[in-house]
Predicted model as a PDB file, atoms N, CA, C, CB and O in Angstrom, pLDDT in the B-factor column:
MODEL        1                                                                  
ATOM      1  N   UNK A   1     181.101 220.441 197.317  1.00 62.00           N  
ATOM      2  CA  UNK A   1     180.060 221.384 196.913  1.00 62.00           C  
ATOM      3  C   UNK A   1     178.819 221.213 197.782  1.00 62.00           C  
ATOM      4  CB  UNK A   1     179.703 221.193 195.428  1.00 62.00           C  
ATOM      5  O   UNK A   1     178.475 222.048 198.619  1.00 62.00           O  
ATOM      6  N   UNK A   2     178.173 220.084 197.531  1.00 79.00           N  
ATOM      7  CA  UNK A   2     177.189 219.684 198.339  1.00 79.00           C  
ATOM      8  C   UNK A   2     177.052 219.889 200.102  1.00 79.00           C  
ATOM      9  CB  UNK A   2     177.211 218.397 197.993  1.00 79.00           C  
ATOM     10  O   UNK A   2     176.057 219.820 200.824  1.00 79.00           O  
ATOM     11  N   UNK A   3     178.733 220.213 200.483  1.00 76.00           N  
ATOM     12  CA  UNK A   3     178.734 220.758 202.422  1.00 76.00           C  
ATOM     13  C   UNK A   3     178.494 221.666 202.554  1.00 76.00           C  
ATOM     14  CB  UNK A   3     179.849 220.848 203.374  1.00 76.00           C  
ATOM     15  O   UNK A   3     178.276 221.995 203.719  1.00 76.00           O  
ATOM     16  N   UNK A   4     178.381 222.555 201.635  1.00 85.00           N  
ATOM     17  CA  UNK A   4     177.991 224.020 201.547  1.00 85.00           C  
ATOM     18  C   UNK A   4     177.002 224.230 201.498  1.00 85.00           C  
ATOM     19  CB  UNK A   4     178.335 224.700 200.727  1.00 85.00           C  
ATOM     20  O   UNK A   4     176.792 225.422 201.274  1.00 85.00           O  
ATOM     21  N   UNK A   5     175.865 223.439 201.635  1.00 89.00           N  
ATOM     22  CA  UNK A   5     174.419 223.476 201.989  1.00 89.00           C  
ATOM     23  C   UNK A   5     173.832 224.412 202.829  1.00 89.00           C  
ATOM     24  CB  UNK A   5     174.091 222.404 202.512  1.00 89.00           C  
ATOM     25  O   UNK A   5     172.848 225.140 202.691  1.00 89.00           O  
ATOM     26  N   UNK A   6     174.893 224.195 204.026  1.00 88.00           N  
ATOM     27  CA  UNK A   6     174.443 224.995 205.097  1.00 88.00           C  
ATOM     28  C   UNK A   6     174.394 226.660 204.669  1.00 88.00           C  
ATOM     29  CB  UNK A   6     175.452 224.692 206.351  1.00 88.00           C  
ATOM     30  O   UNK A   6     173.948 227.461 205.490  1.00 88.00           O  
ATOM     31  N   UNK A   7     174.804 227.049 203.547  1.00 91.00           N  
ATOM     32  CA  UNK A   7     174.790 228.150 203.544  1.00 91.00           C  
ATOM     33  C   UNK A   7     173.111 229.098 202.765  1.00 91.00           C  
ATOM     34  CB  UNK A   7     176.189 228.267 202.894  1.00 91.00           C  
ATOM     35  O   UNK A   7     172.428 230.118 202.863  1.00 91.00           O  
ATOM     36  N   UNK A   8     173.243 227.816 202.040  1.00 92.00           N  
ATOM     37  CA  UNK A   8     171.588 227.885 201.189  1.00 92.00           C  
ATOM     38  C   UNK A   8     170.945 227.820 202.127  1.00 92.00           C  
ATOM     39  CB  UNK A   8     170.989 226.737 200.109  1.00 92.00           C  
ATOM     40  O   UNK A   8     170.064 228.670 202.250  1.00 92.00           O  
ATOM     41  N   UNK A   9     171.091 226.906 203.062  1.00 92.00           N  
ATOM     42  CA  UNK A   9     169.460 226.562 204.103  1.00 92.00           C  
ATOM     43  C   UNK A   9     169.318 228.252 205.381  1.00 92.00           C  
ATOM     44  CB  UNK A   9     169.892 224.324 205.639  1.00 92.00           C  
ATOM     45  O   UNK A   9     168.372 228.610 206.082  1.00 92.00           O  
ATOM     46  N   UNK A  10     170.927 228.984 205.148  1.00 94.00           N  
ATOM     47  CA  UNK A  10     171.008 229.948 205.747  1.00 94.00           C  
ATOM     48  C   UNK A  10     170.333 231.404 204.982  1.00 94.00           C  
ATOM     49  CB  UNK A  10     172.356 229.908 206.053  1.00 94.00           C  
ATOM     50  O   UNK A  10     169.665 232.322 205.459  1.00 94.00           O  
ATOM     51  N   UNK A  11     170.687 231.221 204.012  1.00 94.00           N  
ATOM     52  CA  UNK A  11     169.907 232.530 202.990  1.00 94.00           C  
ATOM     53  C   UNK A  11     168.222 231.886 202.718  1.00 94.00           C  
ATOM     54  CB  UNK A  11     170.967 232.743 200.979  1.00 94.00           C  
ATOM     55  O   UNK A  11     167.414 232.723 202.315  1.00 94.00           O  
ATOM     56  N   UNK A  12     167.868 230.891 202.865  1.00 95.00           N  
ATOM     57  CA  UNK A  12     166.708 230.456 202.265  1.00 95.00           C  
ATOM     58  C   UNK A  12     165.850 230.781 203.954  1.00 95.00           C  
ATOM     59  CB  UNK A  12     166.829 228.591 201.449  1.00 95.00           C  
ATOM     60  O   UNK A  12     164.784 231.396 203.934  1.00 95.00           O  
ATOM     61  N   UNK A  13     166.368 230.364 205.134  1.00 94.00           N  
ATOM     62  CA  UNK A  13     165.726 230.495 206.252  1.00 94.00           C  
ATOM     63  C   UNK A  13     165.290 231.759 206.736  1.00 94.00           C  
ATOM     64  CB  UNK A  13     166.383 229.990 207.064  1.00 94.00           C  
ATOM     65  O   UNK A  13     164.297 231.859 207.457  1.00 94.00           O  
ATOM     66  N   UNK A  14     166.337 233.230 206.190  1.00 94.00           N  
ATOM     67  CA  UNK A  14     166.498 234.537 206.134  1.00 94.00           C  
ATOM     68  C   UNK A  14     165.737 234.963 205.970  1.00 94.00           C  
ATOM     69  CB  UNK A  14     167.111 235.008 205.571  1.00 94.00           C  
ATOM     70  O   UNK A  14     165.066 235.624 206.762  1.00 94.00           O  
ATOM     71  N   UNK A  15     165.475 234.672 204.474  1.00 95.00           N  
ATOM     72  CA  UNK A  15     164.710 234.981 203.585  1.00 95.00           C  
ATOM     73  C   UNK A  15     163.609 234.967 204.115  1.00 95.00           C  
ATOM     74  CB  UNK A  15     164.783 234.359 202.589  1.00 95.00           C  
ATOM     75  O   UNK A  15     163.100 236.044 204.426  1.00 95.00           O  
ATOM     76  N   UNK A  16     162.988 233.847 204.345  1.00 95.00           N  
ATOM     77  CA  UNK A  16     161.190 233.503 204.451  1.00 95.00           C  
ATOM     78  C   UNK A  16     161.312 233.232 205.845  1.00 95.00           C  
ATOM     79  CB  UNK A  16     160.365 231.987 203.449  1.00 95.00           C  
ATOM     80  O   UNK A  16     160.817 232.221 206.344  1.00 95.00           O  
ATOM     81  N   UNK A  17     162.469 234.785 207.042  1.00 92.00           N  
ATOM     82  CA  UNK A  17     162.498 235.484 208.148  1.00 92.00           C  
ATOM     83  C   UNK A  17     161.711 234.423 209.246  1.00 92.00           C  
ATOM     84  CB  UNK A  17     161.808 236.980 207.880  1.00 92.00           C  
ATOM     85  O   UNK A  17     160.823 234.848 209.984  1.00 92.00           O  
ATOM     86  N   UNK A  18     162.205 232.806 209.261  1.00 93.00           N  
ATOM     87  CA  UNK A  18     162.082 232.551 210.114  1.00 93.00           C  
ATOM     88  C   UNK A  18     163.025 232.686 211.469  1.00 93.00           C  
ATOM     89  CB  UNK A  18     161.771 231.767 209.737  1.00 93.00           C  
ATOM     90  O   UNK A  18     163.694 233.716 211.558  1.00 93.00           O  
ATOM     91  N   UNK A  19     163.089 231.983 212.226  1.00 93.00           N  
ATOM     92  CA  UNK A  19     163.514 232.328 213.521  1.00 93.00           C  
ATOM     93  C   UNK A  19     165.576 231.968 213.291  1.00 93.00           C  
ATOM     94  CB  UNK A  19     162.414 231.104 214.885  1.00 93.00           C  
ATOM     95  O   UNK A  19     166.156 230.894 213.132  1.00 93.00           O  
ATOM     96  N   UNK A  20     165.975 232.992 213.353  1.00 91.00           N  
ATOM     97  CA  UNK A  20     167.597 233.151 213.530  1.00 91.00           C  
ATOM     98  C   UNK A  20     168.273 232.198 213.807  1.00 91.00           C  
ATOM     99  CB  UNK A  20     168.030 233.948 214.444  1.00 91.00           C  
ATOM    100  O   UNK A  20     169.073 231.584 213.101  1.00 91.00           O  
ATOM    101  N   UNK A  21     167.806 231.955 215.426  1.00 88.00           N  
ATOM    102  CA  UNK A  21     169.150 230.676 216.255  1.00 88.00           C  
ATOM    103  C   UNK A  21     168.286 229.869 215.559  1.00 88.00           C  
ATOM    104  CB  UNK A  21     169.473 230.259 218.378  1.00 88.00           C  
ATOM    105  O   UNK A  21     169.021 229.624 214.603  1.00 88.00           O  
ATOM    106  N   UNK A  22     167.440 229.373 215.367  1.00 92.00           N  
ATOM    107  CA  UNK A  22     167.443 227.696 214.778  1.00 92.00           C  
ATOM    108  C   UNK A  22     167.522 227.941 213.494  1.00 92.00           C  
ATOM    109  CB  UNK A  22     166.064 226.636 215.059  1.00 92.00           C  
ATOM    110  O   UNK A  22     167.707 226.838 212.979  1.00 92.00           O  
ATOM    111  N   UNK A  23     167.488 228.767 212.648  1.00 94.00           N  
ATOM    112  CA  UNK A  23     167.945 228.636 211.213  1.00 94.00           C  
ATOM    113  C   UNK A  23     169.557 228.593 211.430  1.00 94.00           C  
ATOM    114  CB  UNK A  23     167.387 229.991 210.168  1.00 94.00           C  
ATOM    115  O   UNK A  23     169.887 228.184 210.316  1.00 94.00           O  
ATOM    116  N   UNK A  24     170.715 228.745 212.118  1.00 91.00           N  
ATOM    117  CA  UNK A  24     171.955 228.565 211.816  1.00 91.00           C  
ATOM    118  C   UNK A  24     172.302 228.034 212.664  1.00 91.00           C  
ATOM    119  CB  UNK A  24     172.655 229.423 211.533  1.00 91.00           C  
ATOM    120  O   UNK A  24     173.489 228.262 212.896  1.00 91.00           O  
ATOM    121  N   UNK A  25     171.577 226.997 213.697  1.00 91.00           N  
ATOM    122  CA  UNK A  25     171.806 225.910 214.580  1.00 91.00           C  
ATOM    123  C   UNK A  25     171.537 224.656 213.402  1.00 91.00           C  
ATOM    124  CB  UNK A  25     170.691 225.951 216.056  1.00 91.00           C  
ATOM    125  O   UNK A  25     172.225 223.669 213.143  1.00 91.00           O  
ATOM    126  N   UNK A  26     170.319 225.105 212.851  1.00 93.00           N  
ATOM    127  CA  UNK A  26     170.007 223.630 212.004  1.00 93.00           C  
ATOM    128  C   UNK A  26     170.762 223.677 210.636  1.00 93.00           C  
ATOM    129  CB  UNK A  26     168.221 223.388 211.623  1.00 93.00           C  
ATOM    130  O   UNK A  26     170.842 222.616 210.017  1.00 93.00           O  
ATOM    131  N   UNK A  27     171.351 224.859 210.077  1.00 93.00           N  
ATOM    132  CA  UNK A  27     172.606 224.631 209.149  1.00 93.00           C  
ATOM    133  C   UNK A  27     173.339 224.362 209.331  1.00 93.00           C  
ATOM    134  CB  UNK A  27     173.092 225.176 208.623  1.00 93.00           C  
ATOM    135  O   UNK A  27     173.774 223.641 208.433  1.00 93.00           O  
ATOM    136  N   UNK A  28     174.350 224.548 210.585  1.00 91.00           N  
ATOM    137  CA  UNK A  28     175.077 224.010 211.497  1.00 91.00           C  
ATOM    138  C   UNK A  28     175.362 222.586 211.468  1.00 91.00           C  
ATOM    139  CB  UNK A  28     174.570 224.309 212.544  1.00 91.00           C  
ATOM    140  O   UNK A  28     176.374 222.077 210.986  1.00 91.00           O  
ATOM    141  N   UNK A  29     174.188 221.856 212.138  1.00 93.00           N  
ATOM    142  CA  UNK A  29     173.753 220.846 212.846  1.00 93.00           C  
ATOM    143  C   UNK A  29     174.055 219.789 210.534  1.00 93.00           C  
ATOM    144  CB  UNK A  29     171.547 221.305 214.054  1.00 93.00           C  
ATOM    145  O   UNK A  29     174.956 218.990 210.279  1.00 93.00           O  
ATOM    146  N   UNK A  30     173.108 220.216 209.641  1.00 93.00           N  
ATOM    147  CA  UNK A  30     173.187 219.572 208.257  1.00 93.00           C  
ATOM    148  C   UNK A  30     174.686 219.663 207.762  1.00 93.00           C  
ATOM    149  CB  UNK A  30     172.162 220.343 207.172  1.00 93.00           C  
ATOM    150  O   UNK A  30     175.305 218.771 207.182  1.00 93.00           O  
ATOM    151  N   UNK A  31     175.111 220.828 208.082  1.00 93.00           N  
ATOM    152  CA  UNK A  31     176.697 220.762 207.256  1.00 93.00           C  
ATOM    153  C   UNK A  31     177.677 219.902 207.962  1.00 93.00           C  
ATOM    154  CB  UNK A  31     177.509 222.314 207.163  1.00 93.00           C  
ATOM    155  O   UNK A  31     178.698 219.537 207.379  1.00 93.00           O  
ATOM    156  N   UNK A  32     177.363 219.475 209.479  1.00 93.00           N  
ATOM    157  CA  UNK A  32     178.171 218.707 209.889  1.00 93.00           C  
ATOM    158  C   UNK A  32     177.663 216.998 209.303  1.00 93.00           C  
ATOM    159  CB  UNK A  32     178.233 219.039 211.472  1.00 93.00           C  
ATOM    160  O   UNK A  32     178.402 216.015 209.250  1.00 93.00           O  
ATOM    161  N   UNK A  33     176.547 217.052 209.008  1.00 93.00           N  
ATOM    162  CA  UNK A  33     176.234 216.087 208.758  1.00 93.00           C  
ATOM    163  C   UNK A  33     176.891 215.547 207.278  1.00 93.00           C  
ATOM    164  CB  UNK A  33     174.948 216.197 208.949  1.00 93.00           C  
ATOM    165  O   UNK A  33     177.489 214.505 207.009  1.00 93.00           O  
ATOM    166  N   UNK A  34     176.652 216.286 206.750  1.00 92.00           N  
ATOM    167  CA  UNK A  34     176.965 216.500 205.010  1.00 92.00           C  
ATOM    168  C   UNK A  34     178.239 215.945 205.035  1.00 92.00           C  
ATOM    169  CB  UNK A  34     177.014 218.218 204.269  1.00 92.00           C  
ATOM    170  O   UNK A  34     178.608 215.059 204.265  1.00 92.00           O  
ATOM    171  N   UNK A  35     179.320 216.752 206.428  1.00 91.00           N  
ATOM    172  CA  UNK A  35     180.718 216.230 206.250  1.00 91.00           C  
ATOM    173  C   UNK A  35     180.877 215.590 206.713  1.00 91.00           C  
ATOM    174  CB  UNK A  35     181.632 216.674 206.371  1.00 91.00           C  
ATOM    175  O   UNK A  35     182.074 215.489 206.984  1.00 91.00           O  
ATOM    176  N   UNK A  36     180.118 214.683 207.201  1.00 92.00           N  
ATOM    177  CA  UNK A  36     180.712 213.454 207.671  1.00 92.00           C  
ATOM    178  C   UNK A  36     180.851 213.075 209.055  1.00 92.00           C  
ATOM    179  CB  UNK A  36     181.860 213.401 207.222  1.00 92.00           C  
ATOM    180  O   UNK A  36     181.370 212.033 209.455  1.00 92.00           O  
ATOM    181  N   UNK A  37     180.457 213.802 209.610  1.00 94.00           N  
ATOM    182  CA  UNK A  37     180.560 213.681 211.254  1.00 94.00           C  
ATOM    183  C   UNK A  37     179.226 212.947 211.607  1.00 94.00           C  
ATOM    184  CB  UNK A  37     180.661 215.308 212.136  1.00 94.00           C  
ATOM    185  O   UNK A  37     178.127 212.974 211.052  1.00 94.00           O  
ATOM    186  N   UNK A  38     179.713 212.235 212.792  1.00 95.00           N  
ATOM    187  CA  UNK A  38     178.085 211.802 213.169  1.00 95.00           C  
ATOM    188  C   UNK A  38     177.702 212.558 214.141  1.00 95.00           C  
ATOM    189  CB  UNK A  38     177.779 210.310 213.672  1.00 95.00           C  
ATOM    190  O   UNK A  38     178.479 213.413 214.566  1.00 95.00           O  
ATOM    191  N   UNK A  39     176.100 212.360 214.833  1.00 94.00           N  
ATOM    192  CA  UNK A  39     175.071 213.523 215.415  1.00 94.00           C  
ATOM    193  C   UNK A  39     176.117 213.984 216.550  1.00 94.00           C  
ATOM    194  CB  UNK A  39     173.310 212.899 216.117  1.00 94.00           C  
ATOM    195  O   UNK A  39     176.473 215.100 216.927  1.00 94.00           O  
ATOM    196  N   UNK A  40     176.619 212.098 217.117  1.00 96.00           N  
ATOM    197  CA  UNK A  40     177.337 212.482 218.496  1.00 96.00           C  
ATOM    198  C   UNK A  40     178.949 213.661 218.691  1.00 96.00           C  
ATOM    199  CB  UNK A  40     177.777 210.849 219.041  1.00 96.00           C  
ATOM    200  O   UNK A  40     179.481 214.162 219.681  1.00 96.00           O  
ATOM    201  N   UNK A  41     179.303 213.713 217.021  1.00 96.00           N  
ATOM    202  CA  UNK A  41     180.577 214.157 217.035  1.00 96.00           C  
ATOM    203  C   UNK A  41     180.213 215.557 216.581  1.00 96.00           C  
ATOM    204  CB  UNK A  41     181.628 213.318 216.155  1.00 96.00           C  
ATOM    205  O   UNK A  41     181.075 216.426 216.709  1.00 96.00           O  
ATOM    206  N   UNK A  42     178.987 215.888 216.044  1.00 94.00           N  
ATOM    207  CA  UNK A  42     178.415 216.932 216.449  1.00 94.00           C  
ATOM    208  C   UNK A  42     178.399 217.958 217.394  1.00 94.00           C  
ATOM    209  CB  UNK A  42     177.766 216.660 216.500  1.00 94.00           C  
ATOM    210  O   UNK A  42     178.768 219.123 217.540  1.00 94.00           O  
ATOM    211  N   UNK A  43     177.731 216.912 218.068  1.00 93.00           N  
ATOM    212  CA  UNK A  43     176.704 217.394 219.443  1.00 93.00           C  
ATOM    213  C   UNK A  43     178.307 217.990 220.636  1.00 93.00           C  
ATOM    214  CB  UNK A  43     175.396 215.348 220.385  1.00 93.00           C  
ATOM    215  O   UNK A  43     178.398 219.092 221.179  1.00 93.00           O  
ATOM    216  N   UNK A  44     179.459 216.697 220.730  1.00 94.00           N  
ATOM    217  CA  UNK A  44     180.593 217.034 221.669  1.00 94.00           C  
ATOM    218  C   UNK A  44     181.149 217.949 220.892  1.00 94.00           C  
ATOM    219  CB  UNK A  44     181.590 215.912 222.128  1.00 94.00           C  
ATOM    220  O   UNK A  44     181.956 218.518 221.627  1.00 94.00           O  
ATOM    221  N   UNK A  45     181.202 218.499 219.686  1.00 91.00           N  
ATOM    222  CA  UNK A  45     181.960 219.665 218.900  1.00 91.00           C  
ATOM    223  C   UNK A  45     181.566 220.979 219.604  1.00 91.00           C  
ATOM    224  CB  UNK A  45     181.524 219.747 217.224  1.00 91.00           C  
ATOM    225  O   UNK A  45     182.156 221.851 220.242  1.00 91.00           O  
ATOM    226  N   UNK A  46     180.334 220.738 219.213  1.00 87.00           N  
ATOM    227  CA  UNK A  46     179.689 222.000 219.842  1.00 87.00           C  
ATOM    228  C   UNK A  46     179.368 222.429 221.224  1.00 87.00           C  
ATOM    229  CB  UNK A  46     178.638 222.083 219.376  1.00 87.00           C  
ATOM    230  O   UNK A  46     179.071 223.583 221.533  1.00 87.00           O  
ATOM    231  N   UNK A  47     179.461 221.260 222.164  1.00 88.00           N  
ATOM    232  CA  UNK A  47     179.529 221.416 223.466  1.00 88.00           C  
ATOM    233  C   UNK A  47     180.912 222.162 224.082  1.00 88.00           C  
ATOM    234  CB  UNK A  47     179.330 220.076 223.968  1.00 88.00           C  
ATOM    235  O   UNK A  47     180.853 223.041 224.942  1.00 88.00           O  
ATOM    236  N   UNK A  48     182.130 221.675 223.511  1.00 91.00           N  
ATOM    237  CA  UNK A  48     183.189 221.951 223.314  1.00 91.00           C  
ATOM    238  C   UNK A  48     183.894 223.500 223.135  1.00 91.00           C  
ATOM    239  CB  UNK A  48     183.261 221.241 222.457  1.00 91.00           C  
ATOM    240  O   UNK A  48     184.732 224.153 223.755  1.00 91.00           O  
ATOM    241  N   UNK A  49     183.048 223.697 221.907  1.00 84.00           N  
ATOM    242  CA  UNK A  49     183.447 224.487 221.630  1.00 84.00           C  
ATOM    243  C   UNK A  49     182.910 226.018 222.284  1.00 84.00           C  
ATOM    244  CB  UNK A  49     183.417 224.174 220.516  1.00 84.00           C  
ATOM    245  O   UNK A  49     183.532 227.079 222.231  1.00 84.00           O  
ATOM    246  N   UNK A  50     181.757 225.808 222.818  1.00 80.00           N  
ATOM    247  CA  UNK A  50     180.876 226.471 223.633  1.00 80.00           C  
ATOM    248  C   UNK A  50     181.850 226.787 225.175  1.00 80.00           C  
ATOM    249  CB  UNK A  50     179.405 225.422 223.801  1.00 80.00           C  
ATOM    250  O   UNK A  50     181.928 227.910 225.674  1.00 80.00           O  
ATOM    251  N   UNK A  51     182.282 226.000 225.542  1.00 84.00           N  
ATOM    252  CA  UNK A  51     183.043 225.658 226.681  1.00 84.00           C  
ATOM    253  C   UNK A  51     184.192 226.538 226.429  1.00 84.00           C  
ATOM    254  CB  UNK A  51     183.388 224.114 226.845  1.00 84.00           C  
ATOM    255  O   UNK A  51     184.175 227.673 226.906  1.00 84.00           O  
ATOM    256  N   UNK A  52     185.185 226.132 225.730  1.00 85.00           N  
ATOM    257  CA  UNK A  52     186.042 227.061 225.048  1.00 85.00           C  
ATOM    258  C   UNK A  52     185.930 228.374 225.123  1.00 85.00           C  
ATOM    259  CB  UNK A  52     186.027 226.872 223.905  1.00 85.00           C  
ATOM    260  O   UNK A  52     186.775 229.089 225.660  1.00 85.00           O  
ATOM    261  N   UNK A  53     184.471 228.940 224.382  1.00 78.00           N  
ATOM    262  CA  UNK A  53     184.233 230.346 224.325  1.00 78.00           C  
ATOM    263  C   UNK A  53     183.225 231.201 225.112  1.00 78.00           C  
ATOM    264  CB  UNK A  53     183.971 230.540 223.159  1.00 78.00           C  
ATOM    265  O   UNK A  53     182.593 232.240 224.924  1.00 78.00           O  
ATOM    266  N   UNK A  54     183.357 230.362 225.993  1.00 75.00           N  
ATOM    267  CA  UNK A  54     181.958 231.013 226.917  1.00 75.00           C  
ATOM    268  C   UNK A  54     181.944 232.412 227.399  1.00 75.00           C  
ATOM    269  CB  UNK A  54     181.742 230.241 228.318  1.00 75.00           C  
ATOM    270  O   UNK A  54     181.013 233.106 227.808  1.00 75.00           O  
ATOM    271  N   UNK A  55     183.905 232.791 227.165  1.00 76.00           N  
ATOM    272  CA  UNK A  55     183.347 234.389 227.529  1.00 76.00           C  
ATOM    273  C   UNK A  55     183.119 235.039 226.411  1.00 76.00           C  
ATOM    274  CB  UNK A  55     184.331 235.358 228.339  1.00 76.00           C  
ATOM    275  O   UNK A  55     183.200 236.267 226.449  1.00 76.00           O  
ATOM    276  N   UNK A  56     182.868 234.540 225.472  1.00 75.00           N  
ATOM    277  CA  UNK A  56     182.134 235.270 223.842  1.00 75.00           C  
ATOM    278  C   UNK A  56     181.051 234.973 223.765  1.00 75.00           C  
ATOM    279  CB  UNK A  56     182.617 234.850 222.370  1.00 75.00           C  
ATOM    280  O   UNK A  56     180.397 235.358 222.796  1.00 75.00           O  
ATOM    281  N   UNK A  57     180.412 234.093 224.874  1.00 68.00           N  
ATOM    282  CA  UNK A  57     178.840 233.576 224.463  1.00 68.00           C  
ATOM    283  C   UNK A  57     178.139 234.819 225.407  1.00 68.00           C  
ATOM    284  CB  UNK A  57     178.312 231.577 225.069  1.00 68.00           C  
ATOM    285  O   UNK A  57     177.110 235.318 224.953  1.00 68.00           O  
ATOM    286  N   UNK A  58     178.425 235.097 226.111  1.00 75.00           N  
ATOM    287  CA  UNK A  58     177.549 236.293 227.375  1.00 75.00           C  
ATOM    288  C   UNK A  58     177.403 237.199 226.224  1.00 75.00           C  
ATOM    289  CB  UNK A  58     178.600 237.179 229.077  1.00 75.00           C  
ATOM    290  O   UNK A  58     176.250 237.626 226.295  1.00 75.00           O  
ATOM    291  N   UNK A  59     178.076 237.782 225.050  1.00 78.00           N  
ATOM    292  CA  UNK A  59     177.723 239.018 224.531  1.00 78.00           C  
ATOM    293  C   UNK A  59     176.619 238.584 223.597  1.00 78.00           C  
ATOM    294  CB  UNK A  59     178.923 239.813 223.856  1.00 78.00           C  
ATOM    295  O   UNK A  59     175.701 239.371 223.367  1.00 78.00           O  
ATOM    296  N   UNK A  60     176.639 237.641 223.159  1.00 74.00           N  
ATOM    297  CA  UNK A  60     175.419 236.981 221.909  1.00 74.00           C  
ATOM    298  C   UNK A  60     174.389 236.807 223.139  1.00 74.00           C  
ATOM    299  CB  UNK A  60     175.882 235.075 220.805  1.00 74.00           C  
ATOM    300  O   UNK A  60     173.421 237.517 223.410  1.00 74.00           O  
ATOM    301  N   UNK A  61     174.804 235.820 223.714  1.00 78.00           N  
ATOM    302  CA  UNK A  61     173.589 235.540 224.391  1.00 78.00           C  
ATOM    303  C   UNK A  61     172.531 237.445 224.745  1.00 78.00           C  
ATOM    304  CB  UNK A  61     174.282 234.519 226.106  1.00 78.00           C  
ATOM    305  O   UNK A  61     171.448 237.855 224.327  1.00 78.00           O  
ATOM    306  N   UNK A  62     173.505 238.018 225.599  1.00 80.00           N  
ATOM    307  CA  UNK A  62     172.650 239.514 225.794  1.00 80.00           C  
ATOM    308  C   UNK A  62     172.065 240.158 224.875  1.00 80.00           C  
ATOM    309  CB  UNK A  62     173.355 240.539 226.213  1.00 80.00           C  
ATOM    310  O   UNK A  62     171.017 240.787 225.021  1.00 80.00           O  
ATOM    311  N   UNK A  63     172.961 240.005 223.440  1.00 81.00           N  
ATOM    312  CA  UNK A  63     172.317 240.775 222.157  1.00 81.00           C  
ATOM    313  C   UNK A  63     171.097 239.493 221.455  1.00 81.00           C  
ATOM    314  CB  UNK A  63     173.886 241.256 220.778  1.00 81.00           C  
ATOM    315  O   UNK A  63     169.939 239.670 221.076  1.00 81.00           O  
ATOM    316  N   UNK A  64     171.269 239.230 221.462  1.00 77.00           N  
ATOM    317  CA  UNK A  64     169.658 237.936 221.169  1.00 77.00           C  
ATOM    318  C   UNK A  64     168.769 238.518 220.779  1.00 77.00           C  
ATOM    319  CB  UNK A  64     168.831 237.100 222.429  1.00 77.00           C  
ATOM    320  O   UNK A  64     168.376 238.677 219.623  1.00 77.00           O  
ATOM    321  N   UNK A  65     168.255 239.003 222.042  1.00 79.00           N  
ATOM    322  CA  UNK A  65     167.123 239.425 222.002  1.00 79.00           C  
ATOM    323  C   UNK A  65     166.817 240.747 221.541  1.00 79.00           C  
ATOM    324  CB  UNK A  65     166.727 239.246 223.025  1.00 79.00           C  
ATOM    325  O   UNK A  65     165.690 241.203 221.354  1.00 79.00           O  
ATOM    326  N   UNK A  66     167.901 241.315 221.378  1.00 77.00           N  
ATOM    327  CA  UNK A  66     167.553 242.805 220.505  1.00 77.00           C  
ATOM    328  C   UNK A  66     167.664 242.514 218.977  1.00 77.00           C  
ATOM    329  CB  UNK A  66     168.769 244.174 220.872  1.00 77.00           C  
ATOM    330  O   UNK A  66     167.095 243.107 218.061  1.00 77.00           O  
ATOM    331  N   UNK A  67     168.463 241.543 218.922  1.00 74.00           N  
ATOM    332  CA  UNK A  67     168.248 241.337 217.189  1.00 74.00           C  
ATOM    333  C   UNK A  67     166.717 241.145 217.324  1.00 74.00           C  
ATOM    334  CB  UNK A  67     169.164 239.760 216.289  1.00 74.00           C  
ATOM    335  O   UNK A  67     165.810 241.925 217.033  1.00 74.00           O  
ATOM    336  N   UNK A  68     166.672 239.815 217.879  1.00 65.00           N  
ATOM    337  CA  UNK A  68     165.297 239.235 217.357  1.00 65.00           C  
ATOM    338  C   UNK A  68     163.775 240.193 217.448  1.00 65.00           C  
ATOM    339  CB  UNK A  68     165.078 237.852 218.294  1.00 65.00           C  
ATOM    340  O   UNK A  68     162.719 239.715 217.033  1.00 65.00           O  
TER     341      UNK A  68                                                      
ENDMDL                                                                          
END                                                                             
């Protein structure tokens, strides 16, 4: 129950419309924590996984800035 945090800190960050990428980088970043991973198994998850999808990151990355 309690790993599901990340989803509160995601509607709560929304909400009081602070800034997007670090509101679901830093839910991200707590729910891995919550489950058990440490910062470093984190940090190579997401490096990883970035790597993996980099030709899905060019379209976020371009739309960014029109959300925001």
């Amino acid at each position: 129950m309690i790993k599901l945090l990340g989803i509160v800190l995601i509607a709560v960050g929304f909400a009081l419309r602070w800034n997007a990428l670090l509101v679901v980088v830093l839910a991200g970043i707590a729910t891995g924590l919550l489950a058990g991973f440490s910062w470093r198994e984190i940090m190579e998850m997401s490096g990883r996984l970035f790597v993996d999808n980099r030709a899905l990151v060019l379209p976020v990355i371009v739309l960014v800035p029109v959300v925001g």
